[in-house]
PDB file of N, CA, C and O in Angstrom:
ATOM      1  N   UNK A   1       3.852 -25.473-130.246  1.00  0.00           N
ATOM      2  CA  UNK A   1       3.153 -25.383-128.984  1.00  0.00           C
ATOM      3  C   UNK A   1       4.165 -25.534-127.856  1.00  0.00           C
ATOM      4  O   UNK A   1       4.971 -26.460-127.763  1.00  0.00           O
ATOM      5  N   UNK A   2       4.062 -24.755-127.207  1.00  0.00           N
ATOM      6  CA  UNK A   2       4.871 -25.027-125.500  1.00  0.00           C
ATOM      7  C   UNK A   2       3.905 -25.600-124.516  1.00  0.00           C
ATOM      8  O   UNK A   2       2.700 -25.443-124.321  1.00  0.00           O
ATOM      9  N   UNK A   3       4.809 -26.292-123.984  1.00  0.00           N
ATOM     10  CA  UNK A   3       4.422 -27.049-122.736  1.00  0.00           C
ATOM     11  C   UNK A   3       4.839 -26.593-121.283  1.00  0.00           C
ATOM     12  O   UNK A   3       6.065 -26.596-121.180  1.00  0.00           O
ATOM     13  N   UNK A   4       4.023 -26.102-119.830  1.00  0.00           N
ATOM     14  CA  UNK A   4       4.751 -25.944-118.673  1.00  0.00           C
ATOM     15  C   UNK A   4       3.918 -26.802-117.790  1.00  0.00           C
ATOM     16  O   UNK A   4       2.791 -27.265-117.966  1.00  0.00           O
ATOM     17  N   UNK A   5       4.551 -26.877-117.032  1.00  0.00           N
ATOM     18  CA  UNK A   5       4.240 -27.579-115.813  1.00  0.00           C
ATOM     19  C   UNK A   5       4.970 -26.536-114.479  1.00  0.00           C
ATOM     20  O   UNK A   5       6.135 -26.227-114.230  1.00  0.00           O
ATOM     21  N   UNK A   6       3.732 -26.228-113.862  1.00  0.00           N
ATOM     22  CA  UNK A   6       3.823 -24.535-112.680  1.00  0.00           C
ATOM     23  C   UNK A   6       3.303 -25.341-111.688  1.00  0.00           C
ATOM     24  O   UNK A   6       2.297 -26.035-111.833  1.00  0.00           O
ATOM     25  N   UNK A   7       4.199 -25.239-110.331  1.00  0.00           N
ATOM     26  CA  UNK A   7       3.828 -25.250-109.036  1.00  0.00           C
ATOM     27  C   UNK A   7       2.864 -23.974-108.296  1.00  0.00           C
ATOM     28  O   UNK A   7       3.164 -22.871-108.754  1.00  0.00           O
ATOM     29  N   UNK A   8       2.197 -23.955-107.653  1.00  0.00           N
ATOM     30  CA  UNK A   8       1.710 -23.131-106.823  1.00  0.00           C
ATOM     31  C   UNK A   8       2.489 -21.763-106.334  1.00  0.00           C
ATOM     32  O   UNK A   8       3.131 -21.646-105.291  1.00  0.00           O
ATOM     33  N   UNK A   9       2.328 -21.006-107.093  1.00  0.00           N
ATOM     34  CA  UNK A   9       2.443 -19.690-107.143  1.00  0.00           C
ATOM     35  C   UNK A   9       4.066 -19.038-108.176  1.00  0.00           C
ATOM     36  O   UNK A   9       4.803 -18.052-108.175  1.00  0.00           O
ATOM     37  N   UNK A  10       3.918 -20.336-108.925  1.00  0.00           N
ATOM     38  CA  UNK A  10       4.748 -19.900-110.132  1.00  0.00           C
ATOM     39  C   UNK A  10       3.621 -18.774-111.316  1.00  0.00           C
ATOM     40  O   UNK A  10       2.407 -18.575-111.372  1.00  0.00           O
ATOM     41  N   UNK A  11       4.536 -18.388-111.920  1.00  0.00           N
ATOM     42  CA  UNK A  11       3.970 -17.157-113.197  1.00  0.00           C
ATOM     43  C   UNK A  11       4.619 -17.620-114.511  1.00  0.00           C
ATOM     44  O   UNK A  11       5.728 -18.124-114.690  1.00  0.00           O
ATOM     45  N   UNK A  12       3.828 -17.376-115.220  1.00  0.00           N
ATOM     46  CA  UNK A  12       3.804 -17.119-116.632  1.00  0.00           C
ATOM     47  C   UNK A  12       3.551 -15.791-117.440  1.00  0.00           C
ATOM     48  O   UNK A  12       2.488 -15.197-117.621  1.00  0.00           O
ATOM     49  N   UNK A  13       4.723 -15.513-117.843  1.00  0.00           N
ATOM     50  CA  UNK A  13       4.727 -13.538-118.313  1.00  0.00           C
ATOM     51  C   UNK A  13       4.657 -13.963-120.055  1.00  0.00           C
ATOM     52  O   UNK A  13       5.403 -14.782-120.592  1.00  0.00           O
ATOM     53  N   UNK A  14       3.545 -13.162-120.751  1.00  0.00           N
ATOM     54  CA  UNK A  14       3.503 -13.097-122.039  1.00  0.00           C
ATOM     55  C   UNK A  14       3.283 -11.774-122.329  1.00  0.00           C
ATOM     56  O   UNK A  14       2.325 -11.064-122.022  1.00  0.00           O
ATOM     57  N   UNK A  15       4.724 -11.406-123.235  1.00  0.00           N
ATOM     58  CA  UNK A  15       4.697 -10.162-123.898  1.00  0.00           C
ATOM     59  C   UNK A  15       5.155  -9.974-124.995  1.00  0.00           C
ATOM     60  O   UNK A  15       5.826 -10.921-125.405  1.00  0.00           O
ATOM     61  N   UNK A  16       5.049  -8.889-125.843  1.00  0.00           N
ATOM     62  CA  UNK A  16       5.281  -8.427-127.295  1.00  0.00           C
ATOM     63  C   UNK A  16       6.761  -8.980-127.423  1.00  0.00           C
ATOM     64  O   UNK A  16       7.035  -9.678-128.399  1.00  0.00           O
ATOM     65  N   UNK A  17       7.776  -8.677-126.421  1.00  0.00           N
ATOM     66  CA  UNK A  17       9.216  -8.712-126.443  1.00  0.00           C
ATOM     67  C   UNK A  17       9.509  -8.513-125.327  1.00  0.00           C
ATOM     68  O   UNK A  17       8.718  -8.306-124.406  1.00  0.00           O
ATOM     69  N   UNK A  18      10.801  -8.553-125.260  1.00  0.00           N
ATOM     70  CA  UNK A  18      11.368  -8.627-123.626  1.00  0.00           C
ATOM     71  C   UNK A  18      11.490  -7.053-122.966  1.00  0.00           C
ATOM     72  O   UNK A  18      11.935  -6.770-121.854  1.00  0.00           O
ATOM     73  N   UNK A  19      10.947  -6.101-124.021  1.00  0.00           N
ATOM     74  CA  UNK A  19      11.296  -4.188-123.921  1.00  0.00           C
ATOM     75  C   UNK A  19      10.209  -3.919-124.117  1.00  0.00           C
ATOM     76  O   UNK A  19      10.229  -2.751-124.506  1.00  0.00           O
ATOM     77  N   UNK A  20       8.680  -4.462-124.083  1.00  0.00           N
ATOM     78  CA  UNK A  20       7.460  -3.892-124.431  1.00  0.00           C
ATOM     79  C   UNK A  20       6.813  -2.538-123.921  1.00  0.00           C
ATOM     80  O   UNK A  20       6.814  -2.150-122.753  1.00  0.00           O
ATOM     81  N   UNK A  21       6.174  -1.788-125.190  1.00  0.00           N
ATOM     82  CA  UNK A  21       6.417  -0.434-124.959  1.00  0.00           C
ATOM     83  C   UNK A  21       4.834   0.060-124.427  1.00  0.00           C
ATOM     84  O   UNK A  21       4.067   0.482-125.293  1.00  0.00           O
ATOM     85  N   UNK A  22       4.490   0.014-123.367  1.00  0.00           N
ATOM     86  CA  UNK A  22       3.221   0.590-122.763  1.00  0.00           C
ATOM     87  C   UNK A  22       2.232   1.090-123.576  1.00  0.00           C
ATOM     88  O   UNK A  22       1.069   0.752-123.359  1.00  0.00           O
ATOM     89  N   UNK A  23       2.599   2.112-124.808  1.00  0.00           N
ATOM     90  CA  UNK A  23       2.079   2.406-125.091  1.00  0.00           C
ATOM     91  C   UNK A  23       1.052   2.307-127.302  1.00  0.00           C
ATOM     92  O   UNK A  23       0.584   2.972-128.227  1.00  0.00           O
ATOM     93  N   UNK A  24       1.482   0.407-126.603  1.00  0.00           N
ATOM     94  CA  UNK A  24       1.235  -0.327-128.290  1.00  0.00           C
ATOM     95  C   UNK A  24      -0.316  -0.786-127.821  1.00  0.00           C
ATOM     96  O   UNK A  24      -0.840  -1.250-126.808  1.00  0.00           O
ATOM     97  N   UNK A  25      -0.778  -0.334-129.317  1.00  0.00           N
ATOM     98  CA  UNK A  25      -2.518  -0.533-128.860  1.00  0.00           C
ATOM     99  C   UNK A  25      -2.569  -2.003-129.124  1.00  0.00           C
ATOM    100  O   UNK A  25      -1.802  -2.592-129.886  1.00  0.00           O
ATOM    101  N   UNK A  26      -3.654  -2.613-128.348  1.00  0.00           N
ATOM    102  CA  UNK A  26      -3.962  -4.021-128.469  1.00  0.00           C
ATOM    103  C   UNK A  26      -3.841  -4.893-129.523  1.00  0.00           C
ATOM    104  O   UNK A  26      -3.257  -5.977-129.539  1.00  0.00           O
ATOM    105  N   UNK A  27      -4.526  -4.254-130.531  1.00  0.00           N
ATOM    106  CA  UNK A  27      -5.339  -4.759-131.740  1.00  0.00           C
ATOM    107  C   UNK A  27      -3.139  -4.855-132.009  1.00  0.00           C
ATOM    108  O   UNK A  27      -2.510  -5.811-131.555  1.00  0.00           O
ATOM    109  N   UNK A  28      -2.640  -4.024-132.557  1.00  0.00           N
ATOM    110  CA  UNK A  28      -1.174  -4.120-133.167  1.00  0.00           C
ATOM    111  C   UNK A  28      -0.326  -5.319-131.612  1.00  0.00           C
ATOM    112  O   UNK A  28       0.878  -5.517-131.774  1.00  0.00           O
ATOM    113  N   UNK A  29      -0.875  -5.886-130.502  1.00  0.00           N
ATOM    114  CA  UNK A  29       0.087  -7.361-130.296  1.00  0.00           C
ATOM    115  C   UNK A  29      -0.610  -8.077-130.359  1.00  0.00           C
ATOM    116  O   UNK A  29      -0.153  -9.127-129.906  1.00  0.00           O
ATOM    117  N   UNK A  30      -2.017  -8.215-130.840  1.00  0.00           N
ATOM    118  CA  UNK A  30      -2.153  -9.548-131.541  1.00  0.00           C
ATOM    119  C   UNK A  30      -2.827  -9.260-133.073  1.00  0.00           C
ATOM    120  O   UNK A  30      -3.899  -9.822-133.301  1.00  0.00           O
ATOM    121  N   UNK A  31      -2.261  -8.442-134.080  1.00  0.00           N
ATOM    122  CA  UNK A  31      -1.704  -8.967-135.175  1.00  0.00           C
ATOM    123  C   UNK A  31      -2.136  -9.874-135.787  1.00  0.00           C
ATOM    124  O   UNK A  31      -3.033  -9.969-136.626  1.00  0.00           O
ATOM    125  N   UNK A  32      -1.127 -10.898-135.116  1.00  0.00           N
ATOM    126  CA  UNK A  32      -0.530 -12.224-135.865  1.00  0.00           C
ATOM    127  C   UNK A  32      -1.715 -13.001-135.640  1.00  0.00           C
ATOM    128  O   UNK A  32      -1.908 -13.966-136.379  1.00  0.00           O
ATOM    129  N   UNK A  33      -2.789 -12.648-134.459  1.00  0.00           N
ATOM    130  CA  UNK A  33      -3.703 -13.958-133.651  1.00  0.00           C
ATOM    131  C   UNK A  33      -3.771 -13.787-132.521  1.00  0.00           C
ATOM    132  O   UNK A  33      -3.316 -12.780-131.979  1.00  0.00           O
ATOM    133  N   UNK A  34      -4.319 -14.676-131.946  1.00  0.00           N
ATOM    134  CA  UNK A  34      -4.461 -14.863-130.549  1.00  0.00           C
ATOM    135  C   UNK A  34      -3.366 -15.452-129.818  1.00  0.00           C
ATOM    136  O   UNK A  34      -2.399 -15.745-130.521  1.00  0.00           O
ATOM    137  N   UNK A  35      -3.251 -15.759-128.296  1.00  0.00           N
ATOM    138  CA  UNK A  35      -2.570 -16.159-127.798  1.00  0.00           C
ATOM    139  C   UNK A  35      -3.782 -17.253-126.855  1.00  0.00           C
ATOM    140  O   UNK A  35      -4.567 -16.888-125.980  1.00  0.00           O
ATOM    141  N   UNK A  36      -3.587 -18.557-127.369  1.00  0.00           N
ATOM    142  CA  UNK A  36      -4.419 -19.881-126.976  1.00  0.00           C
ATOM    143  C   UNK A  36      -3.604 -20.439-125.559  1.00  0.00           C
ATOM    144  O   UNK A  36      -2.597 -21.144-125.623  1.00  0.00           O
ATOM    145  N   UNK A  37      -4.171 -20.032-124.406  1.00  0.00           N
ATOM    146  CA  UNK A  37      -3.689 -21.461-123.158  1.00  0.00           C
ATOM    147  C   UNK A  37      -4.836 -22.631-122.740  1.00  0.00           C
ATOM    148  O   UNK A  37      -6.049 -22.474-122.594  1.00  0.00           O
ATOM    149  N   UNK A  38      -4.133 -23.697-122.618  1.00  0.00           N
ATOM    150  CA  UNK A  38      -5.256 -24.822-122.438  1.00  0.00           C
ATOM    151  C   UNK A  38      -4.490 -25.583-121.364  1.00  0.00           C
ATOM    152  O   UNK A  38      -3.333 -25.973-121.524  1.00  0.00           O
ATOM    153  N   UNK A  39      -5.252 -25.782-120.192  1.00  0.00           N
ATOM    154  CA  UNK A  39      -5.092 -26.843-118.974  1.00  0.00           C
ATOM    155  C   UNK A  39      -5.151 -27.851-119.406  1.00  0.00           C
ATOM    156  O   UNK A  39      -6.283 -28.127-119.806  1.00  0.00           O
ATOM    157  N   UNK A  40      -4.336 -28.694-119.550  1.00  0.00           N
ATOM    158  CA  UNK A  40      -3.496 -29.755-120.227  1.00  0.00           C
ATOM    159  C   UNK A  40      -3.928 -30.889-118.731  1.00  0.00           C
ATOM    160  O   UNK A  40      -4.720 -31.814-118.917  1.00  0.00           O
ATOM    161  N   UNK A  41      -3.432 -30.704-117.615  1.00  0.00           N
ATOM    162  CA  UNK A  41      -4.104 -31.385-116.675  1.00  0.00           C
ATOM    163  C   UNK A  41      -3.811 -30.192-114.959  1.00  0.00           C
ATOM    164  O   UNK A  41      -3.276 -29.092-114.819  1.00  0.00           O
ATOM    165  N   UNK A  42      -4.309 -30.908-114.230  1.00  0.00           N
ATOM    166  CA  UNK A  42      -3.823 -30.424-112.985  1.00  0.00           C
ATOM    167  C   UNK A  42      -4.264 -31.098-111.298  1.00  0.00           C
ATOM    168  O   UNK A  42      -5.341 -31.541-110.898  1.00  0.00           O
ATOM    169  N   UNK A  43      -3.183 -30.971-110.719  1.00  0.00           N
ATOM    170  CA  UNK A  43      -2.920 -32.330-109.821  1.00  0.00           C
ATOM    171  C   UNK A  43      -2.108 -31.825-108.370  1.00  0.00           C
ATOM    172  O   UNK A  43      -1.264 -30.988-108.691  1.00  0.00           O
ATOM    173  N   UNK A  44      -2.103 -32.003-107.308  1.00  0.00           N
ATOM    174  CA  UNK A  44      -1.066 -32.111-106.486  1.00  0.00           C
ATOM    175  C   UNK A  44      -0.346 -30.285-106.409  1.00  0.00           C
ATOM    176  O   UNK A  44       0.861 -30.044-106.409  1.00  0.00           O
ATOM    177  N   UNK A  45      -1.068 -29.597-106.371  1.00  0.00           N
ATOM    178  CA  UNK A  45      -0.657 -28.596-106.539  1.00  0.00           C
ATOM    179  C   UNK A  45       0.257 -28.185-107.789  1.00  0.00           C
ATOM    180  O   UNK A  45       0.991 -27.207-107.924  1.00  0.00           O
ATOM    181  N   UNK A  46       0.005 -29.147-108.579  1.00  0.00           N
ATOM    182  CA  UNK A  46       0.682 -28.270-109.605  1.00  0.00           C
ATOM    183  C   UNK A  46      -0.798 -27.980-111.304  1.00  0.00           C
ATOM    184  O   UNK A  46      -2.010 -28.166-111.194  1.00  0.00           O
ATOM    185  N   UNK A  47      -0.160 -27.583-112.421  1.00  0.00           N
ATOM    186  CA  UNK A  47      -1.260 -27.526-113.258  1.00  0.00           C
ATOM    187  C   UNK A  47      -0.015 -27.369-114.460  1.00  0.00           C
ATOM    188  O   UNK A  47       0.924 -26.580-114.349  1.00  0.00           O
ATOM    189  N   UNK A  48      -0.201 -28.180-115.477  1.00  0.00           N
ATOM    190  CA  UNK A  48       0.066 -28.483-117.139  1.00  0.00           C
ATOM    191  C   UNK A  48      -0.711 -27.463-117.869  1.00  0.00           C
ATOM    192  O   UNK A  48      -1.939 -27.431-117.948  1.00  0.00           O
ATOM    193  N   UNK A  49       0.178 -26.581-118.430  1.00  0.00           N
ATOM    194  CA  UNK A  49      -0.541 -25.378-119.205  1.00  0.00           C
ATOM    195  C   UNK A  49       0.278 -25.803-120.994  1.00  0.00           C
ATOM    196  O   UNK A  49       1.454 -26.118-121.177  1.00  0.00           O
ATOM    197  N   UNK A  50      -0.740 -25.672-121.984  1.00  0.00           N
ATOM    198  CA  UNK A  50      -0.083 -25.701-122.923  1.00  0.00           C
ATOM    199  C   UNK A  50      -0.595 -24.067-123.933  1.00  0.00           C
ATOM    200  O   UNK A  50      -1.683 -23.495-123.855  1.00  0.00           O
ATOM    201  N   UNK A  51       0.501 -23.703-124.731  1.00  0.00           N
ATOM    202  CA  UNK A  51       0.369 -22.588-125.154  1.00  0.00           C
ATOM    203  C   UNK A  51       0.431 -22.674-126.857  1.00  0.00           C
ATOM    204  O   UNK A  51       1.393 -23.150-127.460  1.00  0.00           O
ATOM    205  N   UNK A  52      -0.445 -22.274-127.327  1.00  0.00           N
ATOM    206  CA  UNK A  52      -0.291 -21.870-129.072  1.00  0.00           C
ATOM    207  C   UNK A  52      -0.429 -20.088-129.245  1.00  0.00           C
ATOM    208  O   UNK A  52      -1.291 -19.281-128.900  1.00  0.00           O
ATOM    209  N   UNK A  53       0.848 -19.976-129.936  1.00  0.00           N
ATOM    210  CA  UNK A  53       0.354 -18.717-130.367  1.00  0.00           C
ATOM    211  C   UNK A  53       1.622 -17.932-131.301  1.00  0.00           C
ATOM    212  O   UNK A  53       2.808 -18.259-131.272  1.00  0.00           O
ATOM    213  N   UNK A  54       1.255 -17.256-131.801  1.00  0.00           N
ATOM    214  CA  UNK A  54       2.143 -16.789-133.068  1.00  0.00           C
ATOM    215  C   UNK A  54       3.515 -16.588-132.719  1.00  0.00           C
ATOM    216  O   UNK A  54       3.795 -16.433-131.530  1.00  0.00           O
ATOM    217  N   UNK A  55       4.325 -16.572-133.512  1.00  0.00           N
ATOM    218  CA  UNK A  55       6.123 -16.450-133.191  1.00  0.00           C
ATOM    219  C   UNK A  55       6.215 -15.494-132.249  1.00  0.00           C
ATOM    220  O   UNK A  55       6.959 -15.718-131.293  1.00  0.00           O
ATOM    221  N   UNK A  56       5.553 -14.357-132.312  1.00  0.00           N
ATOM    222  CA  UNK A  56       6.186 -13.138-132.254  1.00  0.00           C
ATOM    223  C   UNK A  56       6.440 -12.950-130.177  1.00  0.00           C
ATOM    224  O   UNK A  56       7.535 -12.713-129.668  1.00  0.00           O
ATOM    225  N   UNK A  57       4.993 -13.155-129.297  1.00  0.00           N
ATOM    226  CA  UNK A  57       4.740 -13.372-128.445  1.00  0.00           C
ATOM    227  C   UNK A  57       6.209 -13.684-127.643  1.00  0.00           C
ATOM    228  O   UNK A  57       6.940 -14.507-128.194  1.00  0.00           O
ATOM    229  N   UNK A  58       6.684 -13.069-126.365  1.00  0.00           N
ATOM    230  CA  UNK A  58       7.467 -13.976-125.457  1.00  0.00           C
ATOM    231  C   UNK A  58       7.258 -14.625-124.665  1.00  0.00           C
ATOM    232  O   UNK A  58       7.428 -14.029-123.602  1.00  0.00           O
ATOM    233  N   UNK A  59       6.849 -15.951-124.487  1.00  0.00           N
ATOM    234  CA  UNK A  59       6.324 -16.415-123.536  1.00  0.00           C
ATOM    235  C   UNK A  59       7.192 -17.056-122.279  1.00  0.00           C
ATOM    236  O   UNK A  59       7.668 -18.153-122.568  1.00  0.00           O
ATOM    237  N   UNK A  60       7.427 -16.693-121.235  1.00  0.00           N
ATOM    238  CA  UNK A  60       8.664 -16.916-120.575  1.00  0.00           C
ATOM    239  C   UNK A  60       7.618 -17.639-118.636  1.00  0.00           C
ATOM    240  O   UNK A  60       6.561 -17.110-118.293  1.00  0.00           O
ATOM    241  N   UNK A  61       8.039 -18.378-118.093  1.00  0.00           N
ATOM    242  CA  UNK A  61       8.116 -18.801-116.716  1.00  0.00           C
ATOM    243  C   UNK A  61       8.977 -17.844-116.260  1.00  0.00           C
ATOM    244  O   UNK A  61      10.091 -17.430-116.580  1.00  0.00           O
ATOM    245  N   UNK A  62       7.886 -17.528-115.151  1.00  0.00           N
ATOM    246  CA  UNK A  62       8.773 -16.211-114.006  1.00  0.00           C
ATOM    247  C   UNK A  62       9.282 -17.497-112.664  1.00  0.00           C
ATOM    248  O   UNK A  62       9.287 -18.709-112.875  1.00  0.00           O
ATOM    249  N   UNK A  63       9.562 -17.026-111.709  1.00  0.00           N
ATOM    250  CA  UNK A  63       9.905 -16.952-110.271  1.00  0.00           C
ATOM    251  C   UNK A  63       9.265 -16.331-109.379  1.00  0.00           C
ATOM    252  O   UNK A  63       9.297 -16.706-108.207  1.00  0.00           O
ATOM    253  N   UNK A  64       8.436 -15.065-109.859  1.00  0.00           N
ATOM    254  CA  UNK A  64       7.787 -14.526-108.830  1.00  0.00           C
ATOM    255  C   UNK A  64       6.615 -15.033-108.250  1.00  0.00           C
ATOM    256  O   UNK A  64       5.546 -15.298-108.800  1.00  0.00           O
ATOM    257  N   UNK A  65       7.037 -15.167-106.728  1.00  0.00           N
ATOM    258  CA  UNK A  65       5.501 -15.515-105.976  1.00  0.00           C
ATOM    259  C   UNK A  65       4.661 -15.437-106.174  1.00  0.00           C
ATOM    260  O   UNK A  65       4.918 -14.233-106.178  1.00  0.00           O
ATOM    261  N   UNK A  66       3.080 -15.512-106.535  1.00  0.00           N
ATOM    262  CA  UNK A  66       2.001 -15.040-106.540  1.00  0.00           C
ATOM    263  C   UNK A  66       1.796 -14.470-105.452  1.00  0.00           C
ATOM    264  O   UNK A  66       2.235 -14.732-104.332  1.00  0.00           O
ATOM    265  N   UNK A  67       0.871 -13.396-105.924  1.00  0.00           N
ATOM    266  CA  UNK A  67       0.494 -12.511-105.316  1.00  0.00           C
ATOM    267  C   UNK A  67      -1.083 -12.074-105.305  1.00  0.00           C
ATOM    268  O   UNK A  67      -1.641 -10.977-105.312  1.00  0.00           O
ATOM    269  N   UNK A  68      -1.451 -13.140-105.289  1.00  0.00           N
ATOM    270  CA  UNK A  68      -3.237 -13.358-105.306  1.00  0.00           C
ATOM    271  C   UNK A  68      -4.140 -12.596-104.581  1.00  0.00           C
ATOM    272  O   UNK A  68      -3.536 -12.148-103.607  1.00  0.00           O
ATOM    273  N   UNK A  69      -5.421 -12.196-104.587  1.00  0.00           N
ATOM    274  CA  UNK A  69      -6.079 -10.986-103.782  1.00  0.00           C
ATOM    275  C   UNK A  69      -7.461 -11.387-104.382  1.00  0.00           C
ATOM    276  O   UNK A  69      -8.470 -10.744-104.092  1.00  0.00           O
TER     277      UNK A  69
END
């Protein structure tokens, strides 16, 4: 399981791999399962996300601003 802790208008990018190819049908990236996030807590502008989910998944913290609408 991974653990983050995201300030206000941090991102979280989950993909097949770091080269994911547009055109892979759903059902073939999750395979392996699902990809589980659970609010762990959240406070002070920030929020505790915890993640379960099969090896394969990249789950990476961005930098980019949100961009909310």
């Amino acid at each position: 399981m991974l653990a983050l802790a995201l300030k206000d208008g941090q991102t979280v990018r989950i993909s097949p791999d770091e080269t994911p190819d547009p055109a892979t049908p759903a059902g073939e990236l999750f395979r392996d399962g699902a990809i589980e996030v659970t609010v762990v807590r959240h406070e002070s502008g920030r929020v505790w996300l915890a993640f379960r989910a099969p090896r394969e998944p990249l789950i990476l913290r961005t930098r980019l601003p949100w961009r909310g609408g």
